[in-house]
C-alpha positions in Angstrom: 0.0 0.0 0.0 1.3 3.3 -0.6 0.9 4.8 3.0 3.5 2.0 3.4 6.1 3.8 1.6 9.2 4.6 3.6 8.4 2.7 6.6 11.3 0.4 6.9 10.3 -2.6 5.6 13.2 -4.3 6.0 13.8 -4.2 9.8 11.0 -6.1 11.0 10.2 -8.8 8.4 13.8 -10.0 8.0 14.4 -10.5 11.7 11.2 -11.5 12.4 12.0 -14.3 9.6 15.6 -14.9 10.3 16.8 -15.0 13.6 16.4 -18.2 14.4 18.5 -18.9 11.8 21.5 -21.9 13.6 24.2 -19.8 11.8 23.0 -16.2 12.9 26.2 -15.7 15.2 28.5 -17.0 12.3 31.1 -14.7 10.9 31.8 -16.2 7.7 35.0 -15.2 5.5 35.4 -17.5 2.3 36.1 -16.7 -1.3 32.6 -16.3 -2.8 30.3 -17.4 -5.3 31.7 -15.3 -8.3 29.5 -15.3 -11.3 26.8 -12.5 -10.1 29.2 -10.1 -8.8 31.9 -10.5 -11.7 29.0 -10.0 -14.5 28.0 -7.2 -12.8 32.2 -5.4 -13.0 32.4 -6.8 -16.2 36.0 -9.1 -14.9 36.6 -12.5 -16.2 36.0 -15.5 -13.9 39.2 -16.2 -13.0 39.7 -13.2 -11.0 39.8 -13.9 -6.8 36.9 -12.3 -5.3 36.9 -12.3 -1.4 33.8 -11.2 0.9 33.0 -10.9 4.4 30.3 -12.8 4.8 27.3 -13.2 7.2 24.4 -14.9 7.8 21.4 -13.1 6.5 19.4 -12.8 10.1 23.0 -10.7 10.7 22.3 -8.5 8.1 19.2 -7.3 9.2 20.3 -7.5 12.6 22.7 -4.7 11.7 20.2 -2.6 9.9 19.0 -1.9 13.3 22.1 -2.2 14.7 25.6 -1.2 13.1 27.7 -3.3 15.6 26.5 -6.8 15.4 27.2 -6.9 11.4 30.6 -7.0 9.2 29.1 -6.1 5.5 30.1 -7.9 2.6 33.1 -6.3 1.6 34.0 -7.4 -1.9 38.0 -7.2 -3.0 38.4 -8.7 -6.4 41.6 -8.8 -8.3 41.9 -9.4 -12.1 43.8 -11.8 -14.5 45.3 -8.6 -15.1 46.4 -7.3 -12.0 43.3 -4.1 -11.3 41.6 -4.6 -8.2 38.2 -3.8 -7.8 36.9 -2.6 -4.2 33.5 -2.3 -3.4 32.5 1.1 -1.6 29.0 0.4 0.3 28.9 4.4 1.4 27.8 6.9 -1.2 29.9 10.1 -1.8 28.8 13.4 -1.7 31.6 15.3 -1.7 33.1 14.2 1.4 35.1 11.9 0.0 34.2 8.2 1.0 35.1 6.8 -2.3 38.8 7.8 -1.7 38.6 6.6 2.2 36.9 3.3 3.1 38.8 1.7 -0.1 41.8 3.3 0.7 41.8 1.2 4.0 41.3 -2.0 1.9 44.1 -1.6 -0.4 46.5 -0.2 2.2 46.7 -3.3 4.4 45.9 -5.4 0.7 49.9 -3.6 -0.6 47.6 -2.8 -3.5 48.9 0.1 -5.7 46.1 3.2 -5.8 46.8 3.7 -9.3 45.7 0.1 -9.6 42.4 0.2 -7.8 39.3 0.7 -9.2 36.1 1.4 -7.0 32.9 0.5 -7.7 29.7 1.8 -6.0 27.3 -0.7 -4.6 24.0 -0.8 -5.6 21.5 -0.5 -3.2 21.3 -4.2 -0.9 20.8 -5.9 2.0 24.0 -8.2 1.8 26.1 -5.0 2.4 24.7 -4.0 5.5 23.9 -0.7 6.4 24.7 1.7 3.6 22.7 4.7 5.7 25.9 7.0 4.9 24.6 10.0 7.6 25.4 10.3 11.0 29.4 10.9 10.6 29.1 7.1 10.7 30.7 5.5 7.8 34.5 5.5 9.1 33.6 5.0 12.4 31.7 2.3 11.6 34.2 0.2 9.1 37.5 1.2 10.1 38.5 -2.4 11.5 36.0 -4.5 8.9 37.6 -3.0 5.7 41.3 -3.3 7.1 40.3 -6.7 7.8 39.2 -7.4 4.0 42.5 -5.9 3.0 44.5 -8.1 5.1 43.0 -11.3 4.5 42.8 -10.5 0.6 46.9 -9.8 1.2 47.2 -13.1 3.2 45.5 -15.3 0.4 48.2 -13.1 -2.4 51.4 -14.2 0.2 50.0 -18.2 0.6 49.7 -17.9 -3.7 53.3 -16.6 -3.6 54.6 -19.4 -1.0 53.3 -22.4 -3.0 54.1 -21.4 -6.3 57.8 -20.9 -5.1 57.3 -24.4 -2.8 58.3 -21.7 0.1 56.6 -20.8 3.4 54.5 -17.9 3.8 57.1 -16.7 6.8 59.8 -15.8 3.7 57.1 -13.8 1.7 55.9 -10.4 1.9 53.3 -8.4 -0.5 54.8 -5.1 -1.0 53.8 -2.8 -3.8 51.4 -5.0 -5.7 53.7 -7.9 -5.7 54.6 -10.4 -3.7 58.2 -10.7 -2.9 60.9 -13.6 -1.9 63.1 -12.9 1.3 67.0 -12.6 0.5 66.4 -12.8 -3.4 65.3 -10.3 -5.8 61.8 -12.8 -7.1 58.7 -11.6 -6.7 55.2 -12.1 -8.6 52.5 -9.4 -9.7 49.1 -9.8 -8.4 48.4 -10.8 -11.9 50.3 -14.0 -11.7 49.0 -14.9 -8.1 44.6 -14.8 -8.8 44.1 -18.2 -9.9 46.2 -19.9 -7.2 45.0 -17.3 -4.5 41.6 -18.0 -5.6 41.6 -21.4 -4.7 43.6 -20.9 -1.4 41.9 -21.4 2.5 40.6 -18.0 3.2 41.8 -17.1 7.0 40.8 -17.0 10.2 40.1 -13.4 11.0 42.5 -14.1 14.5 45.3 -14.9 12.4 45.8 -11.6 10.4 48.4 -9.7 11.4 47.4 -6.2 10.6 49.5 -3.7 9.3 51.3 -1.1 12.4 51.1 2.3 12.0 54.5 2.8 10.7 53.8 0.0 8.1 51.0 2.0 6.6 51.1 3.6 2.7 48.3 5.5 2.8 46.6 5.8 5.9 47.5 8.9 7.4 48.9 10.5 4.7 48.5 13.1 2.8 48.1 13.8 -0.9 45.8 10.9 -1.7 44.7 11.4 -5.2 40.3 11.7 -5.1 39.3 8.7 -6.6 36.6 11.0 -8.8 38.8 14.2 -9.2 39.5 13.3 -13.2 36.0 13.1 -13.5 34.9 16.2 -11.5 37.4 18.8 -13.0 35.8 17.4 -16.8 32.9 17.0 -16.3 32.1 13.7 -16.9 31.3 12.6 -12.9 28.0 11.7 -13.6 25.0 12.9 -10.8 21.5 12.1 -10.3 20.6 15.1 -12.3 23.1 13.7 -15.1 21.0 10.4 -15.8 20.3 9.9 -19.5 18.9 6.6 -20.7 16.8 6.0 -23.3 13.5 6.9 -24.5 13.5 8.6 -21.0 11.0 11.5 -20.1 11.0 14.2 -17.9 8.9 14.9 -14.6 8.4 17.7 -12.5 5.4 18.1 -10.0 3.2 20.4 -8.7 2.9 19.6 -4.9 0.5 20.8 -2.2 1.8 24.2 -0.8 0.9 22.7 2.6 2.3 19.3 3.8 -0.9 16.8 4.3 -2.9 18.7 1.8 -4.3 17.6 -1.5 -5.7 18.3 -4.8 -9.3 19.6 -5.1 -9.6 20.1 -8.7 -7.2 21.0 -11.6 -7.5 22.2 -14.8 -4.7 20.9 -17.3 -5.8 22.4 -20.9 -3.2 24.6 -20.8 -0.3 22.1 -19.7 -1.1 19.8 -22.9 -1.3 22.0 -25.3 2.5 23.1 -24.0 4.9 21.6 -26.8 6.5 18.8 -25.9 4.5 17.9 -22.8 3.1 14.1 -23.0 0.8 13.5 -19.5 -0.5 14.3 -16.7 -0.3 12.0 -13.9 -1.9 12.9 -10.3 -0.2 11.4 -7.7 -2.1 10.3 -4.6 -2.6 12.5 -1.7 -0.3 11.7 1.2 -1.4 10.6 4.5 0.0 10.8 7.8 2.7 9.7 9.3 4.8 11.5 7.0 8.0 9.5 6.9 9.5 9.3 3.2 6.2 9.6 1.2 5.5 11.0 -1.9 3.5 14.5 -1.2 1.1 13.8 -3.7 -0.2 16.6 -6.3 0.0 16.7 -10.0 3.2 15.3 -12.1 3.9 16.7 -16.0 5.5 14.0 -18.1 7.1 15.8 -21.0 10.3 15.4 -23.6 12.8 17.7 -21.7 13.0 19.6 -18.5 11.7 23.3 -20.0 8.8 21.5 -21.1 8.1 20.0 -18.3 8.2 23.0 -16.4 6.9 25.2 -18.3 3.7 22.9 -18.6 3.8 22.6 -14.5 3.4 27.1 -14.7 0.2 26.4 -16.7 -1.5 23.9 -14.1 -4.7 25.3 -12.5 -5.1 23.5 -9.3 -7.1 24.2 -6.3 -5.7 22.9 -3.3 -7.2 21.8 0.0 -4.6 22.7 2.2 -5.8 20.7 5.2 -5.6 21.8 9.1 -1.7 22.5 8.5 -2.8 25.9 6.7 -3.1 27.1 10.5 1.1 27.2 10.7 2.5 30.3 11.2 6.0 30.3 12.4 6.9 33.6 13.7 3.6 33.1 15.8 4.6 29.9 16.8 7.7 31.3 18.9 5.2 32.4 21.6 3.6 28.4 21.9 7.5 28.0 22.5 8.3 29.9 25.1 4.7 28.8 27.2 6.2 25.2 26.3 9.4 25.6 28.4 7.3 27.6 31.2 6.3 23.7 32.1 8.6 21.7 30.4 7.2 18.1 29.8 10.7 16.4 30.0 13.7 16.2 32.3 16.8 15.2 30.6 19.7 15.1 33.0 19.4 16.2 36.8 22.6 16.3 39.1 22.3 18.5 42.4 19.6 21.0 43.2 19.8 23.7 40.3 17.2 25.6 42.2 18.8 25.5 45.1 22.2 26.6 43.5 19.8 29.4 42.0 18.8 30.9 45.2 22.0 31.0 47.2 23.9 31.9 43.9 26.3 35.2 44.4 25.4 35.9 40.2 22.1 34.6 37.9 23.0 35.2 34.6 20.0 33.9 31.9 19.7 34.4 28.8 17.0 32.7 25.5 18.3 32.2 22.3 16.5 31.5 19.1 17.7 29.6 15.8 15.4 30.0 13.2 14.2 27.1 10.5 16.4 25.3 8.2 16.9 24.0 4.7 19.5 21.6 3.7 20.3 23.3 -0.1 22.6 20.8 -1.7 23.8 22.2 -4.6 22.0 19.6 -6.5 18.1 19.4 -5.0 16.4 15.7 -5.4 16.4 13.2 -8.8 15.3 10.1 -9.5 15.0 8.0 -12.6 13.2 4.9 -12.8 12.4 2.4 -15.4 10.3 -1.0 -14.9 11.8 -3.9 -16.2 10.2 -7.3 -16.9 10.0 -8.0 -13.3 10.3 -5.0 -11.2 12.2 -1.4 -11.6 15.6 -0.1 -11.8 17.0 3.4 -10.2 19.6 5.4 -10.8 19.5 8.6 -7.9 21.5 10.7 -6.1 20.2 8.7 -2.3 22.2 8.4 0.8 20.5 5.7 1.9 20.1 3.5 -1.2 18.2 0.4 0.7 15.7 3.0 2.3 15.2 4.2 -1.4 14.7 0.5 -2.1 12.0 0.1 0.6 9.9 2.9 -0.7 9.7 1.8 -3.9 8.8 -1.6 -3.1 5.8 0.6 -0.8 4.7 2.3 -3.6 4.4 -0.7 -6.1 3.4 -3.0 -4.1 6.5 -5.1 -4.4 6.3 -8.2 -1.8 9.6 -8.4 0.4 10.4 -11.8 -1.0 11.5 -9.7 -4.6 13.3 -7.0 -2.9 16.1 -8.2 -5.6 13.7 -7.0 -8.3 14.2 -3.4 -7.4 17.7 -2.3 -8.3 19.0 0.9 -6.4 21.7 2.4 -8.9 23.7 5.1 -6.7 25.3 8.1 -8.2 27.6 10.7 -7.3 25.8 13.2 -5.1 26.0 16.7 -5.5 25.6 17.6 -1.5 23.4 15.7 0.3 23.4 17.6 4.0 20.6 14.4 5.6 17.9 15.5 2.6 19.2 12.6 0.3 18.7 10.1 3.0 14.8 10.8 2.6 14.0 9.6 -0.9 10.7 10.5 -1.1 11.6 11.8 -4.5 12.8 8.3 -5.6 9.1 6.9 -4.5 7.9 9.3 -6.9 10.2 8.6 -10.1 9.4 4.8 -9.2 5.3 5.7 -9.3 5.2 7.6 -12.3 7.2 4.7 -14.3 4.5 2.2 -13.3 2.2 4.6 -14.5 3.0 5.8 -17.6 5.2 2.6 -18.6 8.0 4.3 -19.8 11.5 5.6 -18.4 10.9 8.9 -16.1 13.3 10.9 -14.4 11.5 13.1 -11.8 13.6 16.5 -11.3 13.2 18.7 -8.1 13.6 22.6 -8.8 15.7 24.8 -6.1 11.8 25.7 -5.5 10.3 22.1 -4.9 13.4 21.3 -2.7 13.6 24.9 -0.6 9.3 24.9 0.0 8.7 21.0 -0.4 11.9 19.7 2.1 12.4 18.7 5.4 13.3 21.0 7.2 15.9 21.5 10.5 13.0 22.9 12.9 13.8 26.1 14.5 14.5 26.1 18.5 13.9 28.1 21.4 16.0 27.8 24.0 16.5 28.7 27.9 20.1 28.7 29.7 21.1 30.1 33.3 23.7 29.5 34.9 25.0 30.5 38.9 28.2 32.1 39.6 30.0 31.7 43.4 31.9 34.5 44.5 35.1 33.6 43.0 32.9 33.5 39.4 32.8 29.6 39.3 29.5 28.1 37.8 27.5 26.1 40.7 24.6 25.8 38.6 23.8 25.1 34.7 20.2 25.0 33.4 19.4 24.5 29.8 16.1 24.3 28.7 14.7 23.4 24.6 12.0 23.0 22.4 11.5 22.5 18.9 9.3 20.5 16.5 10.5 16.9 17.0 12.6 14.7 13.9 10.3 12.1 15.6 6.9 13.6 14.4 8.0 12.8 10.6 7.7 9.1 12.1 4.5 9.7 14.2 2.5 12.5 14.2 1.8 11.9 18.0 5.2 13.3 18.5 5.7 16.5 20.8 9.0 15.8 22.5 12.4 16.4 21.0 14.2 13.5 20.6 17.7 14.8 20.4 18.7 15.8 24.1 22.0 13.9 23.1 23.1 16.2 20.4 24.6 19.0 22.7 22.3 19.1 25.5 21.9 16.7 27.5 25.5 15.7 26.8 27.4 18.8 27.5 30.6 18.1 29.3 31.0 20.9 32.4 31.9 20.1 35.3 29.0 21.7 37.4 27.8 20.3 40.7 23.7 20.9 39.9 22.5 20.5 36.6 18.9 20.1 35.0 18.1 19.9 31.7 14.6 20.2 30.4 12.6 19.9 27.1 9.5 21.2 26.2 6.3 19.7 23.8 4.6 21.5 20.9 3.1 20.0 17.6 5.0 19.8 14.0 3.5 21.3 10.9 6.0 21.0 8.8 8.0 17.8 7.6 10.9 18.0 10.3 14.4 15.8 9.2 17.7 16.0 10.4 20.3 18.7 8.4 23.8 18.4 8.8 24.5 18.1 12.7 21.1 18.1 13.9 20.2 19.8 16.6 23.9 19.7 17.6 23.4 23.3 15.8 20.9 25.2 17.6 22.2 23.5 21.3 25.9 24.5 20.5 25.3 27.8 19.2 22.8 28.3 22.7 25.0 26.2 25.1 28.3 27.8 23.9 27.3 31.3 23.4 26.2 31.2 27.2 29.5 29.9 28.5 31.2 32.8 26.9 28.5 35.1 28.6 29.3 33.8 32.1 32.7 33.7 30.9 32.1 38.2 30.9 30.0 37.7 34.0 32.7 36.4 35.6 35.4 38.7 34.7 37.5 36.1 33.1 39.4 35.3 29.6 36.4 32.9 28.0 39.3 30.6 26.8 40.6 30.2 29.9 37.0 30.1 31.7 36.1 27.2 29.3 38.7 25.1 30.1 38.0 25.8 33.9 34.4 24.5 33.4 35.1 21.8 31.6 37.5 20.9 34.5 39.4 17.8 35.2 40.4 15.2 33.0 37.7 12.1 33.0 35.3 10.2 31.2 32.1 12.3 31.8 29.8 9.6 33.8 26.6 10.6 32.4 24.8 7.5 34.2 25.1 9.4 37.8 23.1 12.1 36.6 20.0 8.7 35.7 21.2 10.2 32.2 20.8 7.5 29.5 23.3 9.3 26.9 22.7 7.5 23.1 26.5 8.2 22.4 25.4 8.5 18.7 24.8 4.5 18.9 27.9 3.5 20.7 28.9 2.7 23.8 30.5 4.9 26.3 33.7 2.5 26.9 34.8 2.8 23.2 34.1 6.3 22.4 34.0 8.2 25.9 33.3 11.5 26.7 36.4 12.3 27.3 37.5 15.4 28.6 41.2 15.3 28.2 40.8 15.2 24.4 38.2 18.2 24.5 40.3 20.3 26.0 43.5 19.1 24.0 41.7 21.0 20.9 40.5 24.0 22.4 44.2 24.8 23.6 45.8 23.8 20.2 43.0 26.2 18.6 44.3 28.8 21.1 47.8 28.1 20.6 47.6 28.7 16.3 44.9 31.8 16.4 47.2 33.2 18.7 44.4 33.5 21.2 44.5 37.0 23.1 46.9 38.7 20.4 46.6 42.5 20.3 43.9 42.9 17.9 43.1 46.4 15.7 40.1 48.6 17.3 36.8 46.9 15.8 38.2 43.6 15.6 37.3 40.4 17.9 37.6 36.6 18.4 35.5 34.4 19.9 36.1 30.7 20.7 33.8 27.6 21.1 34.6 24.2 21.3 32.0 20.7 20.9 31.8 17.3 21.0 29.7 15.8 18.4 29.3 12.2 16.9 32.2 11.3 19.1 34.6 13.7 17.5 36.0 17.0 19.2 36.5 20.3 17.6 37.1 23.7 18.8 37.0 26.7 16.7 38.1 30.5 17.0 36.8 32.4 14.8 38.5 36.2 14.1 36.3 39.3 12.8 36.1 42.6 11.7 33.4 45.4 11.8 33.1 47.7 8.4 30.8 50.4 8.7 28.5 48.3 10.8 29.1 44.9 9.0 30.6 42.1 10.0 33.6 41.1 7.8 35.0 37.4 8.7 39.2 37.9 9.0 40.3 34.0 10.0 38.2 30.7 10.8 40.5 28.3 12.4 39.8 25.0 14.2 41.0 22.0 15.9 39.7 18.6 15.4 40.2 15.3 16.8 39.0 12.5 14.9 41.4 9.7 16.4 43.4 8.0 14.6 43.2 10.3 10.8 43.1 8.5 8.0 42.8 10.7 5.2 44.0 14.3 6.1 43.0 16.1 3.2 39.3 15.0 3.1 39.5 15.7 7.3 40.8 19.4 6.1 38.2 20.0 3.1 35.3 18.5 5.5 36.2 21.6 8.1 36.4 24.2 5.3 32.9 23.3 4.1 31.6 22.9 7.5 32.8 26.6 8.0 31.5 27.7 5.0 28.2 25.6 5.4 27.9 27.5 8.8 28.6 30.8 7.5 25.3 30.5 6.0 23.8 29.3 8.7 24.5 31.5 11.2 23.9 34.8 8.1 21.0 33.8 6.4 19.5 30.5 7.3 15.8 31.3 8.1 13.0 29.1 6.8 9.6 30.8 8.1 6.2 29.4 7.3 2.7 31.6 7.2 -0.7 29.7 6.6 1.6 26.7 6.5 3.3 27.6 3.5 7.0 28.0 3.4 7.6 31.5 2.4 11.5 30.8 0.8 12.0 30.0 -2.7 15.4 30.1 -4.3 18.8 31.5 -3.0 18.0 34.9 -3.8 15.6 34.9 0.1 17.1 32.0 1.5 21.3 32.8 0.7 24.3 31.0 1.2 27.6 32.9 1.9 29.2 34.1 -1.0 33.4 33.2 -1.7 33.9 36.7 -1.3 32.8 36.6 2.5 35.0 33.7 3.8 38.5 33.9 4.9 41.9 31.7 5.1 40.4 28.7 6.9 43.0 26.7 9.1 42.4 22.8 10.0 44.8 21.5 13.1 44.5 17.8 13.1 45.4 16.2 16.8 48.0 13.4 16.2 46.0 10.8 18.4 46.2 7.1 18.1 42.5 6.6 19.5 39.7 4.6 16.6 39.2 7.0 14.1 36.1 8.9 14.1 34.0 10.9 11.5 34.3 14.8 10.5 31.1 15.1 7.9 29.5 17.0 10.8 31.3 17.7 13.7 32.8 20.9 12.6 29.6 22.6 12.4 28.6 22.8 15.9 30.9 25.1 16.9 31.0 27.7 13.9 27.9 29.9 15.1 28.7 30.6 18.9 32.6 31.3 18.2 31.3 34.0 15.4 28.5 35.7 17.9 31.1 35.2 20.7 33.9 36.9 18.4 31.2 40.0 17.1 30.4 40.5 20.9 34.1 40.8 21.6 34.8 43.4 18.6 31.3 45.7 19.4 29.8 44.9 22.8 27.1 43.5 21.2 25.6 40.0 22.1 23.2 38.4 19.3 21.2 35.4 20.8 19.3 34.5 17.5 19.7 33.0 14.1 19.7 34.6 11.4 22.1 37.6 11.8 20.7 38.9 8.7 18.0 40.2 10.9 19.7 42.5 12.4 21.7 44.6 9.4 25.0 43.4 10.1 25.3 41.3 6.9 
C-alpha cells in the first residue's frame, strides 16, 4: 500500500524471519560465489573475489544495529592485475570513495593507481549503507582493514606455494609479492588463480599492518578517486541520468504538507509543446515518513517542457488543518512550552537550590530559526520497470531505504526485494535531505504509470518549499556564579518540533537531548536539563549536525556570557568549566546518553581530548593577540558524533558589517586517516555555517513556506569567507567521522567573536536580521 512507503520494511520482516537462523552468530570469510558479482564489474571469472560474509538474520540485525554486522566487503583482483573494491557508502563530496577503499588496499599492498572502485547498488548483503550520521568511518574502520589483510594473506600463501616456500619468507609489498634474501617476486596478476583457490583465514590470524607499516593511511596527498572526473565533467549525478527513451517529470505539490488536490485544470499544460501526460499522484497521508507528497506530475520530452507545462496547471488545493502554521507566531507556543517543560533530561544536584543561594544569575534565551539543507544539486530520480520489477539510478544516501519505498509504492512483496535495483550516483551535496527519498518513490510511481523511463527532477523551488526541514529552537540557559565567578549551577532548557513527528504525528517531545544538550561536558555540581512539547506542521528531518546546531550555538554562546560575568578570559574560563580530565559519567546524573549508537567504553566523553583541541585552537589563532580597534575573536569548542572540535573564529566590523578575517579549528577524529578529506570536511563545515549563522531562516505563514530560491534564503558568498586553518590532533585513538562535527561550533565562536569586537551580544539566528550582513 502506498501509505507503506518509507516505513522500513526491512527491519522487521527480515528479523522476524531470520533469527532463528542456527548460523546467525557466524562470521563467515570465504572466497565467494563469483558469477553474479563478476558479470555485474564486467572481470573475467578467474579473477579472486573475497567477501566478508554473514548470515542473512545478521544482516538485518545490523540494519538496526551497526555493531552486530561486518558487511560484505567485496575485493576482487583481475587476470590482469586491477583490483576492484567495493564502496557500500555513497559520496557526496566528502570523499568516501577515496577513504573506506583506501583502508582495503592499504593493508591489501595494493597500488592506488591500480584500484578501481565501484559503488554498490542498493542491498541488503552490504549491511547498512545509511551514509549519515558521521558514521561511515567510524563504523568500518577495522572491517575494511580486515578485507584488505586477509585478501593480502591469500596473495602471500599464492606466492609461497608457487615458489614451494613458506608464507614466513614472503611479503606483499607494492602489488607484488616478494621472496626474502632474493630479488623474485610475482605481480598480483600472476598470483589470482592460485589465490583463488587458497583457504581463506581466520580473522585471529591476520596480522594487521602497524602504524608505521601504513602507505596510505594517514597520509596526505591521496589522489580523489573521482577528481578526473569532477574537474571534466564527466562525474555523472542524479541530475546527469540519460537513458533511453527517457522523459521528464516535474510536479506540482501541495503548498501545505498533508494537503491535497481539489480540482485541476490541465488544458493549458497539454497544449505546452513537448508535454506528453498528466499524472496525479495520490494525496499523502500521515505519518509522513519518506512519502510522496502527492499533487500533480507533467510527463514531457525535456526539462523546460516539463516545467513550463507545471506554470500552466490550474489546481485548487485543499490545504488541510496544517494551513493554521505560522511560524513567527509559533515562537510564543514555544516559550509557554518551556514555562512547564514536559521532560527532564539530566538532573545532578539541586539547580534551584544553586539558583537561590547563587552570588550571580546570569539567563539568557536564544532562538535559531528554521532550516533547509540546499545541496547544490536538489532531489532526482529516474526509474524504469523492467520485466520483473524497476531499476533506479539517484543521487540517495541511503540506497536500501530508497529501495524500501519503492517496493511501498508498487506494491512489491519483500520476497523480490532483488527485483528493485537501487543504482547510486555521485551526489551533488546531500546535507541528511538525500537520506529521505521521497523523490525516488515518486520517479518509481510515475514509471508504473506511464510505462516508460521517467526521471522526476526537483527545482531549487520544490526542494527549498517541499523539504524537510531542521526545525527552528527556542531555548532557555542560566547559569549560577559563586563569588570567585565559578559556575554552581547550569540549566538548559529546549524545544522544537521533534525529527520524531516525521515518524509519528503523536510526537511532541524532541528526541535529540544527546546532540549537545543533555551531553554537554561541564563540570557543574547541579545541573537540570529540560525539554519542552509543541506539535509539528512541517516535515521535520535531520540537516547536517542536527540539533547539535541550535544547542551548540545556545550552550556555547552562554559559556562565553558567564565567561564576561565572571570577569575572566572565555578561553581560559572554558577550560575551567570543563574541569578535570575524566570520562564524563553521564549514568550518575539517571542520564541515558545514546552516544550517537555506541557505547560509552569505546568512544568516551572524554575530557582530556576536549580540551586538547580548544588549547591547540588557542595556541595557532594566537588566542588574546593584540587585535586592531573593531576587531574580535571568539572561541567555542563541541563534541559531536564522538569527534572533538574547537573553533576561534577572528572578525572585523566595516561600517557596521561584519567582515570574517580567519576561521580556524582544531579537530580530533582519532586516529586520521585521510588528512585532506578531514581538512576539506572543516572548510565546508565553515563555509556551510557561515550561512547558517547569516541567512539560514525558513519561516512558514498559513503553512506555506515562504522561501523560494537562493535569492531569500542565501548562502555565503566566496567573497565573504577567509583563510580557513584545519589542526588535526595526532591521536592514536579509533578513528572517528568529521562530515559534521565541525559545524557545531561555527555559530557561537562568530556571535562570541562579534560580541568581543562591538559589545554587542546576538542570541538569534539569522544575523541577517539584524543589518549586520
Amino acid at each position: 500500500m502506498i501509505n507503506n512507503i518509507g516505513e522500513d520494511l526491512d527491519k522487521d520482516w527480515l528479523i522476524d524471519e531470520q533469527l532463528n537462523d542456527p548460523t546467525a552468530n557466524e562470521t563467515v570469510i570465504k572466497n565467494v560465489s563469483r558469477r553474479h558479482f563478476l558479470k555485474g564489474l564486467g572481470i573475467a571469472s578467474s579473477s579472486m573475489v573475497l567477501g566478508i560474509q554473514l548470515s542473512p538474520a545478521l544482516a538485518a540485525a545490523e540494519n538496526n544495529n551497526e555493531d552486530l554486522f561486518s558487511p560484505d566487503v567485496f575485493v576482487s583482483i583481475a587476470t590482469d592485475g586491477q583490483v576492484t573494491i567495493i564502496c557500500h557508502r555513497s559520496e557526496m563530496g566528502q570523499g568516501i570513495r577515496s577513504t573506506l577503499p583506501l583502508l582495503v588496499a592499504d593493508e591489501l599492498e595494493a597500488d592506488w593507481k591500480r584500484v578501481t572502485v565501484e559503488q554498490a547498488i542498493g542491498d541488503q548483503k552490504y549491511g547498512s549503507q545509511n551514509t549519515d550520521g558521521s558514521r561511515s568511518v567510524r563504523k568500518n574502520y577495522q572491517k575494511l582493514k580486515e578485507a584488505g589483510a586477509i585478501a593480502r594473506t591469500m596473495l602471500q600463501q599464492a606466492a609461497a606455494k608457487t615458489w614451494k616456500v613458506k608464507p614466513s619468507v614472503v611479503t606483499i609489498k607494492n602489488h607484488a609479492a616478494r621472496l626474502k634474501d632474493s630479488t623474485q617476486s610475482l605481480d598480483f596478476s600472476e598470483l589470482v588463480s592460485i589465490a583463488a583457490t587458497m583457504p581463506v583465514p581466520e580473522r585471529s590470524s591476520l596480522k594487521l599492518k602497524t602504524e608505521k607499516e601504513q602507505r596510505y593511511i594517514g597520509k596526505d596527498n591521496i589522489p580523489l578517486v573521482d577528481g578526473k572526473a569532477f574537474v571534466t565533467g564527466r562525474a555523472t549525478f542524479g541530475f546527469d541520468v540519460d537513458i533511453d527513451d527517457m522523459k521528464v517529470a516535474v510536479i506540482a505539490r501541495p503548498p501545505v504538507v498533508f494537503g491535497k488536490v481539489k480540482s485541476f485544470d490541465a488544458r493549458e499544460t497539454l497544449e505546452v509543446p513537448g508535454v506528453i501526460k498528466i499524472v496525479e499522484l495520490p494525496a499523502i497521508t500521515p505519518p509522513a515518513v519518506f512519502k510522496m507528497l502527492g499533487g500533480i506530475a507533467v510527463i514531457a520530452d525535456n526539462t523546460y517542457a516539463a516545467i513550463k507545462g507545471r506554470e500552466k496547471l490550474k489546481i485548487e488545493w485543499d490545504h488541510g488543518k496544517n494551513a493554521s502554521y505560522d511560524s513567527k507566531a509559533h515562537e510564543q507556543v514555544f516559550k509557554q512550552a518551556l514555562e512547564k517543560p514536559s521532560t527532564v533530561v539530566r538532573k545532578r544536584g539541586d539547580f534551584n537550590q544553586a539558583k537561590t543561594s547563587a552570588n550571580k544569575v546570569v539567563e539568557a534565551d536564544y532562538y535559531v530559526g528554521g532550516l533547509i539543507h540546499a545541496p547544490m544539486e536538489p532531489p532526482a530520480a529516474t526509474a524504469r520497470m523492467t520485466d520483473d520489477g524497476v531499476e533506479v539510478w539517484t543521487c540517495t544516501q541511503t540506497p536500501q531505504t530508497a529501495q524500501n519505498n519503492v517496493m511501498g509504492v508498487l506494491q512489491i512483496p519483500k520476497e523480490k526485494a532483488a527485483s528493485v535495483e537501487i543504482n547510486v550516483t555521485l551526489l551533488g551535496g546531500g546535507f541528511g535531505r538525500k537520506s529521505k527519498p521521497d523523490y525516488v518513490a515518486e520517479a518509481a510511481y510515475l514509471a508504473n504509470q506511464t510505462k516508460m523511463p521517467i526521471k522526476v527532477l526537483w527545482t531549487r523551488e520544490d526542494e527549498v518549499q517541499h523539504g524537510y526541514y531542521h526545525s527552528p529552537s527556542y531555548q532557555k540557559l542560566a547559569g549560577t556564579l559563586d563569588n570567585n565567578g565559578k559556575v554552581t549551577g547550569w540549566y538548559h532548557g529546549m524545544v522544537n518540533h521533534p525529527i520524531g513527528a516525521t515518524f509519528n504525528p503523536a510526537a511532541k517531545t524532541a528526541g535529540s537531548a544527546d546532540l549537545g544538550q543533555g551531553d554537554m561536558m561541564y563540570d557543574v555540581p547541579n545541573i537540570l536539563v529540560d525539554l519542552g512539547d509543541t506539535d509539528t506542521f512541517l516535515r521535520i528531518g535531520w540537516v547536517r549536525s542536527v540539533t547539535n546546531i541550535n544547542n551548540a550555538f545556545a550552550a556555547s554562546s552562554f559559556v562565553d556570557e558567564l565567561a564576561h560575568a565572571a570577569g575572566k578570559d572565555p578561553k581560559d574560563f572554558l577550560l575551567s568549566l570543563i574541569g578535570k580530565d575524566q570520562h564524563v559519567n553521564f549514568a550518575k546524573d539517571s542520564y541515558k546518553y545514546g552516544n550517537y549508537g555506541e557505547p560509552l567504553d569505546k568512544y568516551p566523553a572524554d575530557t582530556a581530548r576536549l580540551k586538547r583541541v580548544i588549547e591547540l585552537v588557542a595556541e595557532k589563532s594566537n588566542w588574546g593577540k593584540q587585535l586592531p580597534k573593531g576587531h574580535g575573536m571568539g572561541i567555542a569548542a563541541h563534541r559531536s558524533f564522538c569527534s572533538y572540535v574547537a573553533t576561534v573564529v577572528e572578525v572585523s566590523m566595516d561600517n557596521g558589517r561584519v567582515k570574517l578575517e580567519a576561521i580556524h579549528s582544531a579537530v580530533d577524529v582519532g586516529r586520521a586517516l585521510n588528512p585532506d578529506r578531514i581538512r576539506s570536511q572543516m572548510e565546508g563545515s565553515a563555509i556551510f555555517s557561515a550561512s547558517l549563522a547569516f541567512y539560514g531562516d525558513i519561516t512558514a505563514k498559513n503553512g506555506v513556506v515562504e522561501q523560494s530560491n537562493f535569492h531569500d534564503y542565501q548562502m555565503a558568498r566566496m567573497n565573504q569567507i577567509p583563510d580557513i586553518h584545519t589542526y588535526i590532533v595526532e591521536s592514536d585513538e579509533l578513528p572517528t567521522g568529521i562530515g559534521e562535527p565541525g559545524v557545531p561550533p561555527f555559530s557561537p565562536a562568530l556571535c562570541n567573536a562579534i560580541f568581543a569586537a562591538t559589545g554587542e551580544r546576538y542570541r538569534r539566528l539569522p544575523l541577517q536580521q539584524f543589518g549586520i550582513v
